[in-house]
LUMZAPA-884662 format. One record per residue (C-alpha): residue number from 0; residue in three letters; x, y, z. Coordinates in steps of 0.02 Angstrom, whole numbers. Example, Ala and Ser with C-alpha at 12.3 -4.5 7.8 and 13.67 -1.06 7.14 Angstrom:
BEGIN
> seq|type|X|Y|Z
> 0|ALA|615|-225|390
> 1|SER|684|-53|357
***
This chain:
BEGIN
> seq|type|X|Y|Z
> 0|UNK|0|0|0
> 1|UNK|71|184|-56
> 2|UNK|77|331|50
> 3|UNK|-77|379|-46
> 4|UNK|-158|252|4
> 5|UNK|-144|262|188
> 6|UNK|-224|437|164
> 7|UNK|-403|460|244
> 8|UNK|-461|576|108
> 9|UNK|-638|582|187
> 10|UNK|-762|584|332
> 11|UNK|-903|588|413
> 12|UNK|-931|627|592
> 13|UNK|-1088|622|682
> 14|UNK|-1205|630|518
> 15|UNK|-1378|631|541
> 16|UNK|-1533|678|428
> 17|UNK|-1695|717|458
> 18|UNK|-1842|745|383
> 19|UNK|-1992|848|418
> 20|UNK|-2073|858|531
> 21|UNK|-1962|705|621
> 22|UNK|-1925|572|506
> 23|UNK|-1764|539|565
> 24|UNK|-1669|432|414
> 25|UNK|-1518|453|463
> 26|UNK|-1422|447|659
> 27|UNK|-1240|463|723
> 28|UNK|-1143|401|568
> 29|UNK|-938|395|574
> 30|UNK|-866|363|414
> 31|UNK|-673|383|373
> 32|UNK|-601|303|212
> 33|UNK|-425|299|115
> 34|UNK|-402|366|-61
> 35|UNK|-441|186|-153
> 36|UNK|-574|123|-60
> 37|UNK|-702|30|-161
> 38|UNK|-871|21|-23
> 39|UNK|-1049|-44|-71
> 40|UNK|-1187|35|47
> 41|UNK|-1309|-88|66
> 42|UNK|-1512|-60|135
> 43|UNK|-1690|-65|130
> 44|UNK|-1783|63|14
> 45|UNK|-1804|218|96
> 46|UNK|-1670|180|227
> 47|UNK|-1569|317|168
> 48|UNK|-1432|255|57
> 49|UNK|-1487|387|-70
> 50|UNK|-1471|537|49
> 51|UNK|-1314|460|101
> 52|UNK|-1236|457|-50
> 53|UNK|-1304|637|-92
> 54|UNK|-1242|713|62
> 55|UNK|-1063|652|33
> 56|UNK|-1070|734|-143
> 57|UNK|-1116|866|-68
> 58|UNK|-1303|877|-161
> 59|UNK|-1393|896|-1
> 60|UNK|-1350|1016|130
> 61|UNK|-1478|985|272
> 62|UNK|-1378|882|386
> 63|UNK|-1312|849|569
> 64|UNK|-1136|848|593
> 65|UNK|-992|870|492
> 66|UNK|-926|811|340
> 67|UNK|-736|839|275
> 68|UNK|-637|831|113
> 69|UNK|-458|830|89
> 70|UNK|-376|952|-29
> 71|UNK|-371|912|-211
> 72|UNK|-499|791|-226
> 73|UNK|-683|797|-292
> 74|UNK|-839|693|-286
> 75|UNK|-938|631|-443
> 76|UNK|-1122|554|-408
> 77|UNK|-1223|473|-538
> 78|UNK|-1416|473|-465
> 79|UNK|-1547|349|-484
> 80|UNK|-1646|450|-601
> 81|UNK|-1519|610|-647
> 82|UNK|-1607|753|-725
> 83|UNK|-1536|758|-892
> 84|UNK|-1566|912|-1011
> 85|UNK|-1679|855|-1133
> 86|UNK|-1606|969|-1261
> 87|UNK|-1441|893|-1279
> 88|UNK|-1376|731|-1363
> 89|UNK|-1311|604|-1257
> 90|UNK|-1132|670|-1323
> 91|UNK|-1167|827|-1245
> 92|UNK|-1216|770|-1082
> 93|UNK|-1066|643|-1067
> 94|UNK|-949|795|-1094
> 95|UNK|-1029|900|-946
> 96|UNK|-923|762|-833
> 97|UNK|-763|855|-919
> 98|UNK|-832|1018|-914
> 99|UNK|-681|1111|-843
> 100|UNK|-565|1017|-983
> 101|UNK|-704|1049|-1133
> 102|UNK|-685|1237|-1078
> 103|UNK|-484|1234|-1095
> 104|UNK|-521|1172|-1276
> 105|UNK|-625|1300|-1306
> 106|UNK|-524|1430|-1243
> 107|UNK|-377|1356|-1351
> 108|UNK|-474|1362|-1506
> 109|UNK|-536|1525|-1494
> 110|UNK|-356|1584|-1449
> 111|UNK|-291|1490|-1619
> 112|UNK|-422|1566|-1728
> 113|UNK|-372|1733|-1681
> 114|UNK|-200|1698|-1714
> 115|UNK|-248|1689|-1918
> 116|UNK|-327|1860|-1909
> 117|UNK|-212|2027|-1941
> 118|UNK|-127|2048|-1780
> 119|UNK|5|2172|-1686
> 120|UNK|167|2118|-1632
> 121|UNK|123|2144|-1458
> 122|UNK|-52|2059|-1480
> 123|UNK|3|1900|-1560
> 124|UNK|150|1885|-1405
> 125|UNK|2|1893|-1283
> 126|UNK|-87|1784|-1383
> 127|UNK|48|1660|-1402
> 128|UNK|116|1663|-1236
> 129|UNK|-93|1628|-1192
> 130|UNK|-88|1487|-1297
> 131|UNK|75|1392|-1227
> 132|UNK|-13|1415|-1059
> 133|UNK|-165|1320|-1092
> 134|UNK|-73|1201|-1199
> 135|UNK|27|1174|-1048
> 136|UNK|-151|1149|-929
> 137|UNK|-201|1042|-1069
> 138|UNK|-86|930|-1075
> 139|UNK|-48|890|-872
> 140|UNK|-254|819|-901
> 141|UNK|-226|731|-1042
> 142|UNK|-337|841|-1120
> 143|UNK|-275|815|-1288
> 144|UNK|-347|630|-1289
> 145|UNK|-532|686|-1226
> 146|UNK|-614|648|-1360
> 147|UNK|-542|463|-1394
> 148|UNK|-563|448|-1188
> 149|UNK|-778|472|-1212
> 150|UNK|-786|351|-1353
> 151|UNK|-681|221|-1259
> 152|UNK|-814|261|-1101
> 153|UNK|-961|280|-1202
> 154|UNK|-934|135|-1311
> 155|UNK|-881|39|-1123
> 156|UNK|-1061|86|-1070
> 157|UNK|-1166|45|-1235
> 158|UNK|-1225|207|-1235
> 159|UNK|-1342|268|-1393
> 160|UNK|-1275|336|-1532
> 161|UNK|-1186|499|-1476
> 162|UNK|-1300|610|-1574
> 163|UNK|-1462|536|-1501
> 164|UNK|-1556|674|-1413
> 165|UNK|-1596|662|-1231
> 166|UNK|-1789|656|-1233
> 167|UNK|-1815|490|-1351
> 168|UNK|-1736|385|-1213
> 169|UNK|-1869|352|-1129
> 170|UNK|-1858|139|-1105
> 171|UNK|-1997|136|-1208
> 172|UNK|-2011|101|-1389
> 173|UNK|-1914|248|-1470
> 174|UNK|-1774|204|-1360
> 175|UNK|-1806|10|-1425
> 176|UNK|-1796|79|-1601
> 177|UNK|-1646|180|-1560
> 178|UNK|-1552|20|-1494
> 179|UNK|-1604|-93|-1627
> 180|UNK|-1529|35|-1759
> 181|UNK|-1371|43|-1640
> 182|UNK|-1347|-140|-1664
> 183|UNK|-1371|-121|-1847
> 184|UNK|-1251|13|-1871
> 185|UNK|-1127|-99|-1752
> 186|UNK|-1141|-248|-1856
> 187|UNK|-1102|-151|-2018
> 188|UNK|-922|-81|-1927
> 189|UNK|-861|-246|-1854
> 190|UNK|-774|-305|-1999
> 191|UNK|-683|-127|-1966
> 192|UNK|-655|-117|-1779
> 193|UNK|-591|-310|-1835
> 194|UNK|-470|-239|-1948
> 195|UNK|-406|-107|-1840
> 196|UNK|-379|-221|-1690
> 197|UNK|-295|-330|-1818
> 198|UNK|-181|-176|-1871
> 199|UNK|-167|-99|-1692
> 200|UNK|-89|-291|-1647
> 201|UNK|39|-284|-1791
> 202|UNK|106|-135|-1744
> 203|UNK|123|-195|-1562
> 204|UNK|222|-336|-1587
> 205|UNK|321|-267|-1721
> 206|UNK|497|-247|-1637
> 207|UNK|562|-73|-1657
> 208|UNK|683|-127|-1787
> 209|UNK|544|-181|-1892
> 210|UNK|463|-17|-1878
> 211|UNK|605|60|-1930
> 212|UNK|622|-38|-2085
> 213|UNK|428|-30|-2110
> 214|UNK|489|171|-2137
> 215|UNK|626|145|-2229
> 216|UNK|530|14|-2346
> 217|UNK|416|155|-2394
> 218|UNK|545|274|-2470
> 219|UNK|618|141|-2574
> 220|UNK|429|83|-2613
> 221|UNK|380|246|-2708
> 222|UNK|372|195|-2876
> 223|UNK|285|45|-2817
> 224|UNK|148|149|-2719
> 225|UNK|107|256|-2866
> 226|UNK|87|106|-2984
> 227|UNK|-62|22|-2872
> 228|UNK|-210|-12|-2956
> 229|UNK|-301|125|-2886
> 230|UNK|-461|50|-2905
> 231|UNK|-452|-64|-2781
> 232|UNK|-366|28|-2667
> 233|UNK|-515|144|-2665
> 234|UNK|-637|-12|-2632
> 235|UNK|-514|-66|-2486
> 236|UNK|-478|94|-2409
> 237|UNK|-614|201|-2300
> 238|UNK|-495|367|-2317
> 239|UNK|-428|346|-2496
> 240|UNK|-317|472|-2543
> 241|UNK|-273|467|-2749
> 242|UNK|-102|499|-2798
> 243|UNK|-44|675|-2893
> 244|UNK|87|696|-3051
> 245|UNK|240|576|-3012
> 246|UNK|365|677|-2899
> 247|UNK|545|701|-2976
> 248|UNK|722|711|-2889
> 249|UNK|660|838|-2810
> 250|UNK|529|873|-2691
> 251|UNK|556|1014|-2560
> 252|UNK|734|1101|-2525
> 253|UNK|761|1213|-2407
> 254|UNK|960|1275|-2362
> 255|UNK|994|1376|-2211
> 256|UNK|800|1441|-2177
> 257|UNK|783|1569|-2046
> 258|UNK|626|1666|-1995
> 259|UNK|577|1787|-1880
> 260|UNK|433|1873|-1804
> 261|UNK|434|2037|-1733
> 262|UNK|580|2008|-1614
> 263|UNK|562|1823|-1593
> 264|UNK|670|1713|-1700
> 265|UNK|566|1562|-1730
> 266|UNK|723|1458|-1793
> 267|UNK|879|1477|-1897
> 268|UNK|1005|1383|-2013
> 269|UNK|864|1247|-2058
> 270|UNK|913|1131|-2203
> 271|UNK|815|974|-2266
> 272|UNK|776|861|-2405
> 273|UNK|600|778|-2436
> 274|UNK|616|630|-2501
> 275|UNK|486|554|-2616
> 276|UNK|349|443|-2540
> 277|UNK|416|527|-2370
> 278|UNK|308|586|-2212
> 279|UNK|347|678|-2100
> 280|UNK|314|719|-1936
> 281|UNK|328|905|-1889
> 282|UNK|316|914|-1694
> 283|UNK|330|1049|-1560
> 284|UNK|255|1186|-1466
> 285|UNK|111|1298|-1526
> 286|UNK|182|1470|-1583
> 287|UNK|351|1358|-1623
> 288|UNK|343|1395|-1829
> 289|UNK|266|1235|-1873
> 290|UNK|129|1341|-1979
> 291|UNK|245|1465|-2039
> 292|UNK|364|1317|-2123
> 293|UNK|218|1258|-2212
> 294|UNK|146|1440|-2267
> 295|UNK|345|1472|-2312
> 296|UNK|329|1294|-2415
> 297|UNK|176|1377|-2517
> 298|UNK|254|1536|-2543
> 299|UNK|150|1634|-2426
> 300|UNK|279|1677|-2325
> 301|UNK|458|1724|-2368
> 302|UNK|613|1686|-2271
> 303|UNK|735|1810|-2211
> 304|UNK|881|1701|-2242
> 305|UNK|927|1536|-2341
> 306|UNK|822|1467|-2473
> 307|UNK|659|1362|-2508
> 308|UNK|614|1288|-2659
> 309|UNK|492|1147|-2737
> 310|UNK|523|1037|-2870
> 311|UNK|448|1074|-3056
> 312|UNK|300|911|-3019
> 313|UNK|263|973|-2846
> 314|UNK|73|1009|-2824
> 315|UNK|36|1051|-2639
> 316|UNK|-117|1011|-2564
> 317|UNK|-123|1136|-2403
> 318|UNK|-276|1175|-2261
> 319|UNK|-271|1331|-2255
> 320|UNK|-349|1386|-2084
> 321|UNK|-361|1556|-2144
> 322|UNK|-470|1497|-2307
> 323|UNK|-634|1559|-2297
> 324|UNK|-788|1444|-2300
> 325|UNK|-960|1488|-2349
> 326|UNK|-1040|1510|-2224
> 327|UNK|-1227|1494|-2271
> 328|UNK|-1170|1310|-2367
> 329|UNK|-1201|1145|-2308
> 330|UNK|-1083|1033|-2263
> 331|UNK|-1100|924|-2397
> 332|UNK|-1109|1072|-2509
> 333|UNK|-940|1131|-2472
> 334|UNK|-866|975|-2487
> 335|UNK|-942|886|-2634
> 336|UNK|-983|1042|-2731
> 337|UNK|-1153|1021|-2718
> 338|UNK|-1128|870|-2828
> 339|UNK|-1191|694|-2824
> 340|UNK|-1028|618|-2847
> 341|UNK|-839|662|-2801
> 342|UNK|-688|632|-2925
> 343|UNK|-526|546|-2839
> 344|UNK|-389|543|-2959
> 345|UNK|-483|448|-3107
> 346|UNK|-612|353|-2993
> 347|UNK|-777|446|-2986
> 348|UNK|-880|400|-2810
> 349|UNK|-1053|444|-2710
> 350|UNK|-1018|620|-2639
> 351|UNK|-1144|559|-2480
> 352|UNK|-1038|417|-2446
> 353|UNK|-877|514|-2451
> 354|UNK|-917|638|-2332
> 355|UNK|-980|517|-2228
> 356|UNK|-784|439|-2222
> 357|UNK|-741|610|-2108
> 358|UNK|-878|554|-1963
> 359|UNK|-1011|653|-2056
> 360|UNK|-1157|573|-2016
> 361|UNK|-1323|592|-2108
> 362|UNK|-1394|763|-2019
> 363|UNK|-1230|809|-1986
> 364|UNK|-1203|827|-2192
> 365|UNK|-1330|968|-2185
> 366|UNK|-1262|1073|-2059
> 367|UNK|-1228|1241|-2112
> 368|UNK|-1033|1290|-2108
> 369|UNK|-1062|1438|-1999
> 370|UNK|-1142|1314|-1860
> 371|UNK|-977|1203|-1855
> 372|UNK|-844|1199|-1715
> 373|UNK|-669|1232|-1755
> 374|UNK|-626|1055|-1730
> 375|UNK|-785|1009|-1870
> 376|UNK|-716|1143|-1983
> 377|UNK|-540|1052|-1977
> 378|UNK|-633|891|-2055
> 379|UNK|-729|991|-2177
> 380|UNK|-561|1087|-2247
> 381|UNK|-467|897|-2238
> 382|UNK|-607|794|-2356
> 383|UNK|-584|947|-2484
> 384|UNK|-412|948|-2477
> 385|UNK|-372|760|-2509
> 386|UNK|-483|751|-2657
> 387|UNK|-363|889|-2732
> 388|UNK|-245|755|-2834
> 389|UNK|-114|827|-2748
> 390|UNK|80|728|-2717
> 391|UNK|133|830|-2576
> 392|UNK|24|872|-2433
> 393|UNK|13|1001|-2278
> 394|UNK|-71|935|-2141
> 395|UNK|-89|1049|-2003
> 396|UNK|-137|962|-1855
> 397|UNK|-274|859|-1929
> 398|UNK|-301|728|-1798
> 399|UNK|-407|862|-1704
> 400|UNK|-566|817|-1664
> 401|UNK|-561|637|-1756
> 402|UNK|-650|456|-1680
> 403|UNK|-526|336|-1668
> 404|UNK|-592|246|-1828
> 405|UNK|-588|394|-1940
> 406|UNK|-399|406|-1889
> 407|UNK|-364|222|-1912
> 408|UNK|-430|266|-2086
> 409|UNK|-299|413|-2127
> 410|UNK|-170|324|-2048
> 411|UNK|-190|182|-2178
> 412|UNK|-245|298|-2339
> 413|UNK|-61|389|-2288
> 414|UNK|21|242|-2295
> 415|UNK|-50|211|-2463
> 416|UNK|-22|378|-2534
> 417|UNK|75|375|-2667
> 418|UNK|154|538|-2629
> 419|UNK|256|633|-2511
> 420|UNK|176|728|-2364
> 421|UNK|211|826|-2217
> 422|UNK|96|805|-2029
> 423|UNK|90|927|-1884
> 424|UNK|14|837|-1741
> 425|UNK|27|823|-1528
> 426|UNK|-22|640|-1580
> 427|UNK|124|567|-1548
> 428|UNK|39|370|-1575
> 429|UNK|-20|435|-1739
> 430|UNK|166|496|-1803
> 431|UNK|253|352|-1711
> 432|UNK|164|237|-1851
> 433|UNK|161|329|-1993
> 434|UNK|316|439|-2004
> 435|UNK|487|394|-2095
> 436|UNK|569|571|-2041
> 437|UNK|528|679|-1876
> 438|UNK|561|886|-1883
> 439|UNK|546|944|-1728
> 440|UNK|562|1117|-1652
> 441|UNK|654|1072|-1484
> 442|UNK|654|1288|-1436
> 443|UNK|780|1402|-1417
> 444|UNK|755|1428|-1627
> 445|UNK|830|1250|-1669
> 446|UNK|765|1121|-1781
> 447|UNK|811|951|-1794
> 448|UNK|779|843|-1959
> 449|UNK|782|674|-1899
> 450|UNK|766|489|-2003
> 451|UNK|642|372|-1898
> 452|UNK|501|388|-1826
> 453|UNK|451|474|-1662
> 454|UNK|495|333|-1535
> 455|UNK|646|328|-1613
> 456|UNK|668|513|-1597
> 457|UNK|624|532|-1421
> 458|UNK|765|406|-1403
> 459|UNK|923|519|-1494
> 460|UNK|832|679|-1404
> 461|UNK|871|591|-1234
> 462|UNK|1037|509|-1276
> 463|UNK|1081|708|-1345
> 464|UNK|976|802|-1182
> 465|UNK|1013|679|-1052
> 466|UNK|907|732|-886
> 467|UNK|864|901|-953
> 468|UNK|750|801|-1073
> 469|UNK|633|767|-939
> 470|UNK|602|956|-882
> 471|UNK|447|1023|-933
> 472|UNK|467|1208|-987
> 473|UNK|372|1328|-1113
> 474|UNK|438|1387|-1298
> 475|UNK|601|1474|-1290
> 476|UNK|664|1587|-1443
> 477|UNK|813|1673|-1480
> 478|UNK|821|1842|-1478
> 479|UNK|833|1931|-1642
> 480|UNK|990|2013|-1697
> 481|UNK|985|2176|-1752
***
């Protein structure tokens, strides 16, 4: 038993309840227990377990005695019959349990759309230095993995389907006809959850030597990649992404990159090589420079030292964040065109289905753009952008915000792609299986272009870092020379 353990981290002393005018439920109760303690209260109806329960949580107030907490911990009850906001899908009301985390998301996106509108020196430092603080808060909660946390605990619990709405589960026959077309929709995705247990299991027992040669494998497979028969890659894939114009010698160059802002120097003396049928995995703080590589790879940026260039078959595919959507458009409308069917590559498929591939259900399809979350918008600017045809893609963070089946699904149309592409994520699972290279922005304006993937880069940074690897600390630049 841990010093943790041996903590009382609650009691009761002397609790008693009563009711009017004397109904006296509950008498004299002492009640200490350590942080761990698993206890079943056990009674007649109406013997008070109920009030019991609700005066430890602190629901009810009304009692003799005293009651105490130790610091840092909080109580969670789940009531017989809980009054649930009829309102709200069962999504919604799972996610009030992680209110305080759901806010620091919030807070974070509305702190990184701001940082794509026109901003002051001064007002994007505030901003930024805003941002690495709730990234920080984020990340000692976990907070990053919420969403995959609710569909592992709602999936657990055989909840409804997360969109169902509160008031149709009512045990009765709506709620039967609700489960039976859960069931039905489970059947239909076995064969997938199969195959991604099946995948997830590979990977596990692959040793890390084989993963490295699983990375490796894919650079020298290029030529191989682009000459699948596309067809049935499409049929096989649920994210299938169709190869662009066959990449030369040359993909992306860059010699000696430096850039600034204001009097921040984001990083300096930057040199790398793509090479063809390459990802990879661009990793680091927000407010690092991940973005500004890629907007410097499209030419929206310019450096202010060294050189960048692409080679003469390069066509980038690139989510732009700061691309306007229509607003008063559909979902599907935005992403299929308004069109029945979508063309990928030379394979022409049902625009519905598609955009039902980026966990766009049915309603969700015709939701207008202006209605979406940030994290919603992210899928809507990801199914345009793979459609493109293009052989070298941008991908700015877009694990945000996806089920863990929809990113089982890009994981595996990556692999496939017969291209070259670079990935910003925090998910470091994600880039630990698909990524041959890791760039990382380690602070203090340095950038390291590494061959492996990110286990194996976590590895050299600790063998190079030693203890200081460990320390937590915010994004460090170098000061600009003047």
């Amino acid at each position: 038993m841990s010093l943790s353990d041996k903590q009382i981290i609650f009691s009761l002393i002397g609790v008693g309840r009563v009711y009017p005018p004397k109904k006296q439920v509950l008498k004299d109760i002492y009640l200490s227990f350590y942080y761990g303690a698993k206890i079943g209260v056990l009674g007649l109806n109406g013997a008070g377990k109920s009030t019991l329960l609700r005066i430890i949580a602190g629901v009810d107030k009304d009692y003799l005695g005293e009651v105490t907490f130790s610091k840092g911990y909080t109580v969670g009850l789940l009531e017989q019959e809980p009054q649930l906001d009829k309102g709200k899908t069962v999504k919604e009301i799972v996610e009030e349990g992680r209110r305080d985390v759901i806010n620091l998301l919030h807070e974070y996106e509305a702190v990184s759309n701001r940082l794509g509108e026109e901003l002051s020196p001064d007002e994007m430092e505030k901003l930024l230095d805003k941002q690495s603080r709730l990234q920080e808060q984020i990340e000692a909660v976990n907070g990053w993995e919420l969403e995959h946390q609710l569909e592992i605990a709602m999936d657990a619990l055989r909840c409804p389907p997360p969109d169902t709405k509160v008031d149709v589960l009512s045990g009765g026959s709506s709620w039967l006809e609700q489960k039976r077309a859960r069931l039905s929709k489970e059947e239909k995705v076995d064969a997938k959850r199969r195959q991604t247990l099946e995948r997830e299991l590979e990977w596990i027992r692959m040793s890390p030597k084989g993963r490295h040669a699983k990375g490796k494998a894919r650079i020298t497979r290029y030529e191989q990649l682009l000459g699948e028969q596309q067809e049935k890659l499409a049929e096989d894939l649920e994210i299938y992404i169709p190869p662009g114009p066959r990449l030369g010698d040359v993909v992306v160059e860059a010699k000696h990159l430096s850039k600034s802002y204001g009097d921040k120097l984001l990083f300096e003396n930057l040199s790398f090589n793509l090479p063809r049928g390459g990802i990879v995995g661009v990793i680091g703080p927000n407010g690092a420079g991940k973005t500004t590589l890629f907007k410097l790879i499209v030419g929206k940026e310019k450096p202010d030292a060294g050189s960048i260039r692409g080679g003469e078959t390069v066509k980038i595919g690139y989510v732009d964040q700061d691309r306007a959507l229509d607003s008063n458009k559909t979902v599907w409308e935005v992403i299929a065109d308004g069109k029945d069917t979508v063309i990928l590559g030379k394979l022409e498929v049902n625009s519905r289905a598609y955009v039902g591939r980026f966990n766009f259900s049915g309603p969700d399809q015709q939701k207008k753009v202006k209605d979406l979350s940030g994290g919603e918008r992210n899928r809507v600017h990801l199914a345009r952008m793979l459609k493109e045809g293009a052989n070298l893609m941008l991908l700015d963070e877009p694990t945000n915000d996806l089920d863990v089946n929809t990113l089982r699904a890009l994981e595996e149309g990556l692999e496939r792609f017969g291209g070259c592409c670079m990935v910003s994520s925090h998910d470091r699972w994600f880039l630990d299986r698909i990524a041959t290279h890791i760039l990382a922005f380690e602070g203090d304006s340095k950038v390291v272009w590494f061959e492996g993937n990110y286990s194996e880069y976590e590895a050299d940074r600790r063998k190079r870092l030693g203890k200081e690897a460990d320390r937590p600390h915010r994004i460090r630049y170098k000061k600009l020379a003047r």
